[in-house]
C-alpha positions in Angstrom: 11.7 -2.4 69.9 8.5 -4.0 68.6 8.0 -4.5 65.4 5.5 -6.0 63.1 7.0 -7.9 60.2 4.2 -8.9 57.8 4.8 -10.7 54.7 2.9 -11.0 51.2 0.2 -13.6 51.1 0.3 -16.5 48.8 -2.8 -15.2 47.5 -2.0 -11.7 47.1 1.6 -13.0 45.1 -1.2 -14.6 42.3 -3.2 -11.8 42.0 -0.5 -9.3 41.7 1.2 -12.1 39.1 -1.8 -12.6 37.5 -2.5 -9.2 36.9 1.6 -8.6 35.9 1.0 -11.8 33.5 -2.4 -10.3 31.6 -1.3 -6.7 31.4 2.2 -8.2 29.7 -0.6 -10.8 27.3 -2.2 -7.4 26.7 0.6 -5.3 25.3 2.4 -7.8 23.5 -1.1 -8.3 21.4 -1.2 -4.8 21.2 2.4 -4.7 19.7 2.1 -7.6 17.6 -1.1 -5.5 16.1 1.4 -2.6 15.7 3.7 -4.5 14.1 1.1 -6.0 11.5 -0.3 -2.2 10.3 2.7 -0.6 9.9 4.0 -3.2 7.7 0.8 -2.9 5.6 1.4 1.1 5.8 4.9 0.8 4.5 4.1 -1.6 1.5 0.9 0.7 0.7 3.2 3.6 0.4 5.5 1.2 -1.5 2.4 0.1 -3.8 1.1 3.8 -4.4 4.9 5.3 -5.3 4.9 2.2 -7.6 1.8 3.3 -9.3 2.6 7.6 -9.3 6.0 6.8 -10.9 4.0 4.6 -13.8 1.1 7.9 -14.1 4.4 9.9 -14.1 5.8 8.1 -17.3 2.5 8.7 -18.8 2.1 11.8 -18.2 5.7 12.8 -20.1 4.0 10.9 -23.1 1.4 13.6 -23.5 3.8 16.2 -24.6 3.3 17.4 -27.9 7.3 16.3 -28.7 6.9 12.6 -27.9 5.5 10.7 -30.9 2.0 10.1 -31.8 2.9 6.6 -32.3 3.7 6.3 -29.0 0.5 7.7 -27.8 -1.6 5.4 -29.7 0.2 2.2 -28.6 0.0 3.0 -25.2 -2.8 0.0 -23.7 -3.2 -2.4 -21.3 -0.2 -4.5 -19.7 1.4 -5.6 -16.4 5.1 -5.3 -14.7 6.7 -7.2 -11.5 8.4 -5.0 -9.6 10.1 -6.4 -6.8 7.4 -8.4 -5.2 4.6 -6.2 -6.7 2.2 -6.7 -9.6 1.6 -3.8 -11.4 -0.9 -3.7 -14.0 -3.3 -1.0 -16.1 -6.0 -1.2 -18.5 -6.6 2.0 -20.9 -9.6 2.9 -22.7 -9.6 5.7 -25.0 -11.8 8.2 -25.2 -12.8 11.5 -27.8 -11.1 9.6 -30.6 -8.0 8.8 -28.5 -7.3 11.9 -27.6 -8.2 11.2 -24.0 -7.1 8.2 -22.3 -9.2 6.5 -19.2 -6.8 4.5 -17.2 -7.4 1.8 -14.5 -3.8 0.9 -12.3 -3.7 -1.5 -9.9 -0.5 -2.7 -7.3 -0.6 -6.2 -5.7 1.0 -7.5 -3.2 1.8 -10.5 -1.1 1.9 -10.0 2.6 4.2 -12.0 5.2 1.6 -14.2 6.1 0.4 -14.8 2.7 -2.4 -12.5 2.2 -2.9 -10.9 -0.7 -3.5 -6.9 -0.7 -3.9 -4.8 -3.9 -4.6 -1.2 -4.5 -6.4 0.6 -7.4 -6.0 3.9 -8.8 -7.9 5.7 -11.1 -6.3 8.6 -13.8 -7.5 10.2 -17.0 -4.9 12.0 -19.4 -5.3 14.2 -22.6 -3.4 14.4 -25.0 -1.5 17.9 -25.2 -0.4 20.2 -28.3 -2.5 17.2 -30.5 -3.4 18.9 -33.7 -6.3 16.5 -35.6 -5.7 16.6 -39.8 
């Protein structure tokens, strides 16, 4: 019985753990990257409910059985709501019967970054009758 044993080089074992080491480098920079936008994605998402839940409000003050005193206060301001910064400018428009509004969410990220998003609405007053 003859047979021939042969071993791994010392230089193939460091290519093949250099390789092993670079691939592993590669993918955990990959994941960290992951990692990073879906955190952004899931505080966007946070941000922009924020912001259609504030439009929401609104848009219940445009029926013709809320107050015109509300209507006509409604302006600019600014809320914290946990760990964002919500805040809107309104410009009236048509002798206030249409409002021009201006939201934006802020945001501090993990590493200290700041992020913000802007939306832009316009809302009419409904069942206004002018005197």
């Amino acid at each position: 019985m003859n047979h021939k044993q042969r071993g791994l080089s010392l230089i193939e074992v460091l290519v093949s753990m250099t390789l092993i080491s670079v691939t592993l480098l590669t993918l955990m920079k990959a994941h960290l990257y992951l990692q990073q936008h879906s955190q952004y994605a899931r505080q966007a998402i946070a941000a922009q409910a924020l912001a259609e839940n504030k439009l929401q409000q609104w848009r219940l003050w445009q029926l013709p059985e809320v107050s015109e005193d509300v209507w006509l206060r409604w302006g600019d301001g600014e809320e914290q709501v946990d760990g964002y910064v919500v805040s809107w400018q309104v410009e009236s428009q048509l002798s206030g019967l249409v409002k021009n509004v201006e939201m934006s969410v802020s945001w501090q990220e993990r590493s200290g970054k700041e992020q913000s998003m802007t939306f832009f609405s316009q809302f009419s007053r409904r069942g206004h009758t002018s005197d």
